[in-house]
DRENDO-1510 file (C-alpha; in Angstrom, 1 decimal, always signed):
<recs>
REC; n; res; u; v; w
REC; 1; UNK; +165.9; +166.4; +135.0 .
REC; 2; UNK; +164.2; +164.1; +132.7 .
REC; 3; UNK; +162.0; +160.9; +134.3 .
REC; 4; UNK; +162.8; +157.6; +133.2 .
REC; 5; UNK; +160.8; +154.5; +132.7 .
REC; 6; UNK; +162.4; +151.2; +132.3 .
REC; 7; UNK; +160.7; +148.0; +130.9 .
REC; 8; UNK; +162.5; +144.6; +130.8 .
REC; 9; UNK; +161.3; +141.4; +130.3 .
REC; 10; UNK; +164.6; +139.7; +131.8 .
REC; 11; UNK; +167.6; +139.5; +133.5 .
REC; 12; UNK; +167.4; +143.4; +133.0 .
REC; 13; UNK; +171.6; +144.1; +132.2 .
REC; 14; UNK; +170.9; +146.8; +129.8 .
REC; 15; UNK; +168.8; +148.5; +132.6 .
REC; 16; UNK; +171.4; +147.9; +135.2 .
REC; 17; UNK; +174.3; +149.7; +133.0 .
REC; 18; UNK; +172.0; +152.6; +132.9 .
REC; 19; UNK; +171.0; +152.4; +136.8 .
REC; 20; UNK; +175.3; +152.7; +136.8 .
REC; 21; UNK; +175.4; +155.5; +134.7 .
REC; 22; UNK; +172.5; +157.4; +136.1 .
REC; 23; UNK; +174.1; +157.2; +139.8 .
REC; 24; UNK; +177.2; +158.1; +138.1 .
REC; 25; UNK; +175.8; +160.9; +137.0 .
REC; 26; UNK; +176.6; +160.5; +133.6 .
REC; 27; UNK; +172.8; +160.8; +132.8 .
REC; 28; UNK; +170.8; +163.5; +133.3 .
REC; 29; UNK; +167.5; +161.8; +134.5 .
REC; 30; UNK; +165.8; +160.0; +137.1 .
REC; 31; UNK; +165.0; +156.0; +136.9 .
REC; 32; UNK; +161.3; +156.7; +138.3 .
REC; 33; UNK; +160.0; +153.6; +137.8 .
REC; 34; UNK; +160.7; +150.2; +136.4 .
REC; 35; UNK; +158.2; +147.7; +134.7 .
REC; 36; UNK; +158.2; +144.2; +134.0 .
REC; 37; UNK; +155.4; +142.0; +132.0 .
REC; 38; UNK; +157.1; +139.0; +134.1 .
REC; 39; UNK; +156.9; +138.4; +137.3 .
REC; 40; UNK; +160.2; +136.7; +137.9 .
REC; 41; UNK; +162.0; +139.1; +136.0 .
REC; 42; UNK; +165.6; +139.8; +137.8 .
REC; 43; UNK; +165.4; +143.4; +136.3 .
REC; 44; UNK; +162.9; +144.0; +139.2 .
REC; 45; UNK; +165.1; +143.0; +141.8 .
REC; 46; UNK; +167.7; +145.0; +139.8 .
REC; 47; UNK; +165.5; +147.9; +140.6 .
REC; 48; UNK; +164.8; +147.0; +144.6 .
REC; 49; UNK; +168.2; +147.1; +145.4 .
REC; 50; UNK; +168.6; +150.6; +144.3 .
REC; 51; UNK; +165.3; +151.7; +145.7 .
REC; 52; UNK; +163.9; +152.3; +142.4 .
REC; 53; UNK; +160.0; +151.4; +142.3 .
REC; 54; UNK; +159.4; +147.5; +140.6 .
REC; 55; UNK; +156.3; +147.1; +138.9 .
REC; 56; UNK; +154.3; +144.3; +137.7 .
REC; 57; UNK; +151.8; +144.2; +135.0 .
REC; 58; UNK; +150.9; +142.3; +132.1 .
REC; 59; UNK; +148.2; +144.7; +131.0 .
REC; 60; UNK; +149.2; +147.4; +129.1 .
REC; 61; UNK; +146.5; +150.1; +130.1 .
REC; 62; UNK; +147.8; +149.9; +133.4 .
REC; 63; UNK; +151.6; +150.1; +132.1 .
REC; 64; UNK; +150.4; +153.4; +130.2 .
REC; 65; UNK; +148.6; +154.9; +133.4 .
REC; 66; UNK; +151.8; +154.0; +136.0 .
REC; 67; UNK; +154.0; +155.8; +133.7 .
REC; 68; UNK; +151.3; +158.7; +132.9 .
REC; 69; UNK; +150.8; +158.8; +136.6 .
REC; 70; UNK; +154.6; +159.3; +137.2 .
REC; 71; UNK; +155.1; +162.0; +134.8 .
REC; 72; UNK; +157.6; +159.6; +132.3 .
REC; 73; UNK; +159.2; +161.8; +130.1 .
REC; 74; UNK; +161.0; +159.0; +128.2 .
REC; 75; UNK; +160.4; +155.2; +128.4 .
REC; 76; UNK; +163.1; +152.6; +127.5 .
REC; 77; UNK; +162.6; +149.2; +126.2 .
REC; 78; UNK; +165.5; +147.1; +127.3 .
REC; 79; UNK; +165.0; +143.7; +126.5 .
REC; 80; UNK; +160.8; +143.9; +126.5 .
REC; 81; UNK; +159.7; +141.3; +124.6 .
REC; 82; UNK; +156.0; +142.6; +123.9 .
REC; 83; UNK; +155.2; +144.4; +120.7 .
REC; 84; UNK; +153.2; +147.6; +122.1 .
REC; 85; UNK; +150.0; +149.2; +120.4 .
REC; 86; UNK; +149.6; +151.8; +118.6 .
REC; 87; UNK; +147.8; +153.4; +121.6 .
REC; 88; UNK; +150.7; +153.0; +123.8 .
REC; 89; UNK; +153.0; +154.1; +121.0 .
REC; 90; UNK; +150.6; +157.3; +120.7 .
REC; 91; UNK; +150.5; +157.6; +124.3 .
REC; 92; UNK; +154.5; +158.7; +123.9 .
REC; 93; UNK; +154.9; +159.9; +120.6 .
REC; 94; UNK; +159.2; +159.5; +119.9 .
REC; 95; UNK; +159.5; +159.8; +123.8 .
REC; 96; UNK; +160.1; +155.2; +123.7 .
REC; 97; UNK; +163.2; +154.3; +122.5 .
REC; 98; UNK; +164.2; +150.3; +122.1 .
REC; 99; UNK; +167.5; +148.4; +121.9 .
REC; 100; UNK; +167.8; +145.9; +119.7 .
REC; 101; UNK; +170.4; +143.6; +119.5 .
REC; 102; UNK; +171.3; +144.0; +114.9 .
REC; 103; UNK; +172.0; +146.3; +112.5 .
REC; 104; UNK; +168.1; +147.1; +111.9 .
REC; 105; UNK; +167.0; +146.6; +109.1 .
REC; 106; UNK; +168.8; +143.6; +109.1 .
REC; 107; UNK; +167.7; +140.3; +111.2 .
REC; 108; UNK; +165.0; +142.0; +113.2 .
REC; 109; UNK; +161.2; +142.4; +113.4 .
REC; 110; UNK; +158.5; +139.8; +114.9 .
REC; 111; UNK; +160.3; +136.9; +116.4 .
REC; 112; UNK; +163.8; +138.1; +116.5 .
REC; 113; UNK; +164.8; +138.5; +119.6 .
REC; 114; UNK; +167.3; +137.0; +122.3 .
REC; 115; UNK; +169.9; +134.5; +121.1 .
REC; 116; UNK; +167.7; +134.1; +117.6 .
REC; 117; UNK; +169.1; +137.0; +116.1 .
REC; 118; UNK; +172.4; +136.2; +116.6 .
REC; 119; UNK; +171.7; +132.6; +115.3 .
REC; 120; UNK; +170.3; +134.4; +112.1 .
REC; 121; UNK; +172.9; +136.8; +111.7 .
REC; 122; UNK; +175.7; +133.6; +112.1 .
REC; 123; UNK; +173.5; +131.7; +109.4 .
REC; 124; UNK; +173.4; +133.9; +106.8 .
REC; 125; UNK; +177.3; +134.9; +106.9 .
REC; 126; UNK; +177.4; +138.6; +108.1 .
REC; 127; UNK; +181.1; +140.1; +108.2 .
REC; 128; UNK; +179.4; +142.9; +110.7 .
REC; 129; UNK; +176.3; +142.9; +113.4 .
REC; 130; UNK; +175.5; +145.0; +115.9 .
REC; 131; UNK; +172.9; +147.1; +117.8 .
REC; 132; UNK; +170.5; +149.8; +117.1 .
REC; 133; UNK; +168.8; +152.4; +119.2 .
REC; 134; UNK; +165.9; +153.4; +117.7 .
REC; 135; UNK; +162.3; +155.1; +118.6 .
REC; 136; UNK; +159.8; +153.1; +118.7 .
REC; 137; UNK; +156.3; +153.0; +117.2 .
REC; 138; UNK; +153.8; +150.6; +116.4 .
REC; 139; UNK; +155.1; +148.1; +114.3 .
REC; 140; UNK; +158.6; +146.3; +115.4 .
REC; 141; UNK; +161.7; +147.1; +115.0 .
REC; 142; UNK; +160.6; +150.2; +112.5 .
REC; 143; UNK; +161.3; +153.3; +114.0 .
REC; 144; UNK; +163.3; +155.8; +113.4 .
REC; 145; UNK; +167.1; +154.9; +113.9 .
REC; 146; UNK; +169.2; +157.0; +116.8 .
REC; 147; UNK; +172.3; +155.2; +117.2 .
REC; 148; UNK; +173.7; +152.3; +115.6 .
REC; 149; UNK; +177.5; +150.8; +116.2 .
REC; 150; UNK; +179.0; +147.6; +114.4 .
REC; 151; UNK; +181.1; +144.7; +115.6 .
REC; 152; UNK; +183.0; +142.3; +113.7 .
REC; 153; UNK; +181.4; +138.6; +113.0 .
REC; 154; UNK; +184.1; +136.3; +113.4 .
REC; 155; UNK; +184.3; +133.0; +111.2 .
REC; 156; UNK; +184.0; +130.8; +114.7 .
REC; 157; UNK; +181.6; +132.7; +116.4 .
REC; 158; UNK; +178.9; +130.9; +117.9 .
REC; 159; UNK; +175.7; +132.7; +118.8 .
REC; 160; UNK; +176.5; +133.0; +122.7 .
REC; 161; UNK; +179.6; +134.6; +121.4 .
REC; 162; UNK; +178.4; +137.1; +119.5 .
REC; 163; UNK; +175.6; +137.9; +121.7 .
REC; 164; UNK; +178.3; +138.4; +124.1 .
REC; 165; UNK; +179.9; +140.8; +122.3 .
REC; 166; UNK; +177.2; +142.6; +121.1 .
REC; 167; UNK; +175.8; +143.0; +124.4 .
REC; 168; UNK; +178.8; +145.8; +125.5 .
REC; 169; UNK; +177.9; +147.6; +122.3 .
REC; 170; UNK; +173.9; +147.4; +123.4 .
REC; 171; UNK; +175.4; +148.8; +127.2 .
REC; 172; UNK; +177.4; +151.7; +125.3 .
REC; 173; UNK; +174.8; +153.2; +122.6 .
REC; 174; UNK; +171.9; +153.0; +125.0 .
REC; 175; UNK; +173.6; +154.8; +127.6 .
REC; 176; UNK; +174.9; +157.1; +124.9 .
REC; 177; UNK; +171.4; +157.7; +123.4 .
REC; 178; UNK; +169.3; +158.3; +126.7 .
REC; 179; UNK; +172.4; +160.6; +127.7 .
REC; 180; UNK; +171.7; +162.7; +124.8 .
REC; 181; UNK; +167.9; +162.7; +124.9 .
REC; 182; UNK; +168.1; +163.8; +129.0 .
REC; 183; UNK; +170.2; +166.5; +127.1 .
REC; 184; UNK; +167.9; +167.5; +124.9 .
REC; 185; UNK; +170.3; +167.1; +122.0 .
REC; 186; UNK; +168.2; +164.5; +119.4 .
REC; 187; UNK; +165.6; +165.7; +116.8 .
REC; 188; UNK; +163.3; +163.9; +114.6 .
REC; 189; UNK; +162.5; +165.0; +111.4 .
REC; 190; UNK; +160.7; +162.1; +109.4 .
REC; 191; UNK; +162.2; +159.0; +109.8 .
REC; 192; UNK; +166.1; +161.5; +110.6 .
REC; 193; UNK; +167.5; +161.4; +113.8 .
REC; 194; UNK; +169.6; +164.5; +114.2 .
REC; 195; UNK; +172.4; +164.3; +117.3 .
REC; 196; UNK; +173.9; +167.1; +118.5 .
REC; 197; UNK; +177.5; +166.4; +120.1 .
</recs>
């Protein structure tokens, strides 16, 4: 059984939908430890109330040695808003995977995040959006892509809206992709992501 390491920034919903699937047992993997660079962050009390261990830290050496210390065998960025080193990203070589709330490469990169990237996507006059689960390494937003799924941009769509609806997408693909990693069923070759059913 794989260990898990979650990092959130936030209100932590993407983390909570895997807490759900991991106590369903849909996952195969443990939520050892979750970590927030805030200190308010309501992903931590996420955590609490399912006796998972909280942990906060701003300094990123001492992220790296918690999840060294616990033996992380995959770390997930959901809804992290701190770009990470190369050393952390060398630290766990394709073993971080990310969420991210567009079609990468479209509308993402330094400071698109949150409700902004909706806003962009809405601006320029996209027909699709949607989320991407991708490794991650040391620049943002560029790693190799793992799971991708589209939803319609609707004419009268404000941002809220299609955050909204983007936001079950995010839920379903980064379930889907930690399920299959926990499975040991994705390979990277390059910058291919190979998915076994």
């Amino acid at each position: 059984m794989k260990k898990i390491g979650v990092l959130v920034s936030g209100g932590g919903t993407n983390l909570q939908s895997l807490i759900d699937a991991v106590e369903q047992r849909e996952i195969n993997g443990e939520i050892a430890v979750v970590i927030s660079n805030k200190k308010d962050a309501f992903g931590l009390e996420r955590a609490k109330k399912h006796n998972i261990e909280a942990v906060y830290s701003n300094d990123e050496e001492e992220i790296i040695r918690v999840l060294e210390e616990r033996n992380i065998d995959l770390v997930v960025l959901a809804g992290f808003l701190k770009i990470l080193s190369e050393k952390f990203t060398n630290s766990f070589e394709n073993k971080i995977i990310n969420i991210h709330p567009s079609l990468i490469p479209s509308f993402c990169g330094v400071g698109y995040y949150g409700l902004r990237v909706h806003e962009a996507a809405i601006k320029y006059g996209v027909k699709v959006s949607g989320a991407t689960v991708h490794f991650v390494d040391e620049n943002a937003d560029t790693g190799p892509i793992i799971i991708q799924k589209t939803v319609e941009v609707l004419p009268t769509d404000t941002a809220e809206d299609l955050q909204n609806r983007v936001l079950k997408v995010e839920h379903q693909i980064l379930k889907e992709s930690v399920k299959k990693i926990c499975d040991d069923k994705v390979k990277v070759i390059g910058r291919t992501v190979f998915v076994q059913d």
